[in-house]
DRENBA-207091 format. One record per residue (C-alpha): residue in one letter; x negated, z negated, y. Coordinates in steps of 0.25 Angstrom, whole numbers, plus 5000, padded with zeros to 4 digits. Each point is the difference from the previous one (the first is absolute). Last residue first. Layout:
// DRENBA-207091
(node "A"; (X; Z; Y))
...
//
This chain:
// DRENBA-207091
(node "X"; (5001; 4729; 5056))
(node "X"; (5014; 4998; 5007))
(node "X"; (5008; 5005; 4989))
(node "X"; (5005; 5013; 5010))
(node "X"; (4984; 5004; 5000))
(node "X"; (4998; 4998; 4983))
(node "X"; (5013; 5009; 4998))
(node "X"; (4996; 5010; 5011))
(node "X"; (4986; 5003; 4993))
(node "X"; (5008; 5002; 4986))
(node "X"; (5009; 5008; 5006))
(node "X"; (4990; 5007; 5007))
(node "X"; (4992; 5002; 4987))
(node "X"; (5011; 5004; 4992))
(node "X"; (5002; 5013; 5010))
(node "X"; (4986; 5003; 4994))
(node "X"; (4992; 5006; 5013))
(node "X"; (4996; 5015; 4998))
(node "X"; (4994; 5005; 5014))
(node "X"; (5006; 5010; 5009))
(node "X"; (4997; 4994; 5013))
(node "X"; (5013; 4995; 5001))
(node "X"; (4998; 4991; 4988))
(node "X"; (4986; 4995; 5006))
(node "X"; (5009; 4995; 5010))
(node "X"; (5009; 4993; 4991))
(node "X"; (4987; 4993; 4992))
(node "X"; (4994; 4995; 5013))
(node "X"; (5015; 4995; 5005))
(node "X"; (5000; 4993; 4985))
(node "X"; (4985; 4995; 5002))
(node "X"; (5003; 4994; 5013))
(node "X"; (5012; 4993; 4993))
(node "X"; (4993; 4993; 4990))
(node "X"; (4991; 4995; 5009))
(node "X"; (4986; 4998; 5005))
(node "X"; (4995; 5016; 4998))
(node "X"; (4988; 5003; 4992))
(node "X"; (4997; 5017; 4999))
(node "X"; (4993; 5011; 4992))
(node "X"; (5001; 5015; 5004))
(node "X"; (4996; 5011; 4989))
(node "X"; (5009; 5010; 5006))
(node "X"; (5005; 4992; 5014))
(node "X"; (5003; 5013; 5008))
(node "X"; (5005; 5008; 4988))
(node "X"; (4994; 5012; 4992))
(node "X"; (5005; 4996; 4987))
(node "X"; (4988; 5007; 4994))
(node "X"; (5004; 5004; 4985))
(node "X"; (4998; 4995; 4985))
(node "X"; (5002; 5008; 4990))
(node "X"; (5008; 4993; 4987))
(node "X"; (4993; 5001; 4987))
(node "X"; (4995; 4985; 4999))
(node "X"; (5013; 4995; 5005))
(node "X"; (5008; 5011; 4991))
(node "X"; (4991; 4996; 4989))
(node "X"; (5003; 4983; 5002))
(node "X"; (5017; 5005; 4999))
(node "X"; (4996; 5008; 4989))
(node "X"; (4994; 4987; 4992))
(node "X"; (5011; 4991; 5007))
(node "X"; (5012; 5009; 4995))
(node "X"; (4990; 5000; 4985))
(node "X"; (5000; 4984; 5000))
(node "X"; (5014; 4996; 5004))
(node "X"; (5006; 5009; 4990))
(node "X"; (4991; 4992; 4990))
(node "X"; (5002; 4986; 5005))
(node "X"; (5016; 5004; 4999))
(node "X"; (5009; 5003; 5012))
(node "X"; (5010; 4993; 5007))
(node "X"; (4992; 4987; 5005))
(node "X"; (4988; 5008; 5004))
(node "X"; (5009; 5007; 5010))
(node "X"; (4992; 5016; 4999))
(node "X"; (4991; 5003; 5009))
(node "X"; (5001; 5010; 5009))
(node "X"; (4992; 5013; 4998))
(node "X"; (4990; 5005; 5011))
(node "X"; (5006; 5013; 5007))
(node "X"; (4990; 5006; 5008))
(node "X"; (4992; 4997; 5013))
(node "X"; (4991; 4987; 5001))
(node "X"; (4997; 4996; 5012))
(node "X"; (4988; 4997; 5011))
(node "X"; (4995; 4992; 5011))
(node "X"; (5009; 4987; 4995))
(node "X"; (5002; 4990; 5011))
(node "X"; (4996; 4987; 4996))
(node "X"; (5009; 4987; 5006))
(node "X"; (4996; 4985; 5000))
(node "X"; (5011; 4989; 5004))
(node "X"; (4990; 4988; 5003))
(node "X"; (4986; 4998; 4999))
(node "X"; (5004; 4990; 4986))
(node "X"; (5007; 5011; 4994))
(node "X"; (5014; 5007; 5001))
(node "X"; (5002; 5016; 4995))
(node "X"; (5002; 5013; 5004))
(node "X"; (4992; 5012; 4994))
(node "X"; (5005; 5012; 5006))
(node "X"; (5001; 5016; 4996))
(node "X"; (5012; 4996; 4988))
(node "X"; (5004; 5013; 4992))
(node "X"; (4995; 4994; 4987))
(node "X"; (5012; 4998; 4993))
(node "X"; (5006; 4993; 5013))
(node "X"; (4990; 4990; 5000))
(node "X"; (4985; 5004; 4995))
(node "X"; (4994; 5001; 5014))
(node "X"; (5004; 4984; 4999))
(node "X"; (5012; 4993; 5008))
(node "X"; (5006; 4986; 5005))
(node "X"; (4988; 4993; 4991))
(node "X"; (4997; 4985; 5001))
//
């Protein structure tokens, strides 16, 4: 399961967080895309067409966008934690560092804790 991807928030996303059979996995990003990337349009309110040319502009923006340094203590990191709620205090503290974590991801993360898995 996947609580975030460096796509998430239209892009804007420097972590990777996600569950596997090691445990709760986390992959810092090194870098970031800058410029505005087109959000995509719901797929249910628009028609296959619409849907085609926002995702064609929105795949040139990614392929245009400059990628910069983030210049952060755990750029390019990777890391396993145990639980649930070791990744979420990992994930608040890269927060204060200046990193781009989804605020879904933390709900999702606190969800899944609060449950008991």
């Amino acid at each position: 399961m996947s609580y975030c991807r460096f796509s998430s928030d239209n892009w804007k996303s420097d972590v990777y967080a996600y569950e596997s059979e090691s445990g709760y996995e986390i992959h810092v990003a090194a870098s970031r895309h800058v410029g505005d990337i087109p959000k995509l349009p719901d797929i249910s309110k628009v028609d296959e067409f619409e849907y085609l040319e926002a995702y064609m502009k929105h795949l040139e923006a990614i392929d245009n966008a400059r990628l910069v340094n983030i210049g952060g203590r755990y750029d390019g990191m990777s890391a396993t934690f145990d639980t649930p709620e070791e990744l979420h205090v990992f994930m608040e503290h890269l927060q204060k560092e200046g990193y781009h974590v989804p605020s879904s991801a933390f709900e999702t993360l606190k969800e899944q804790f609060q449950a008991g898995q």
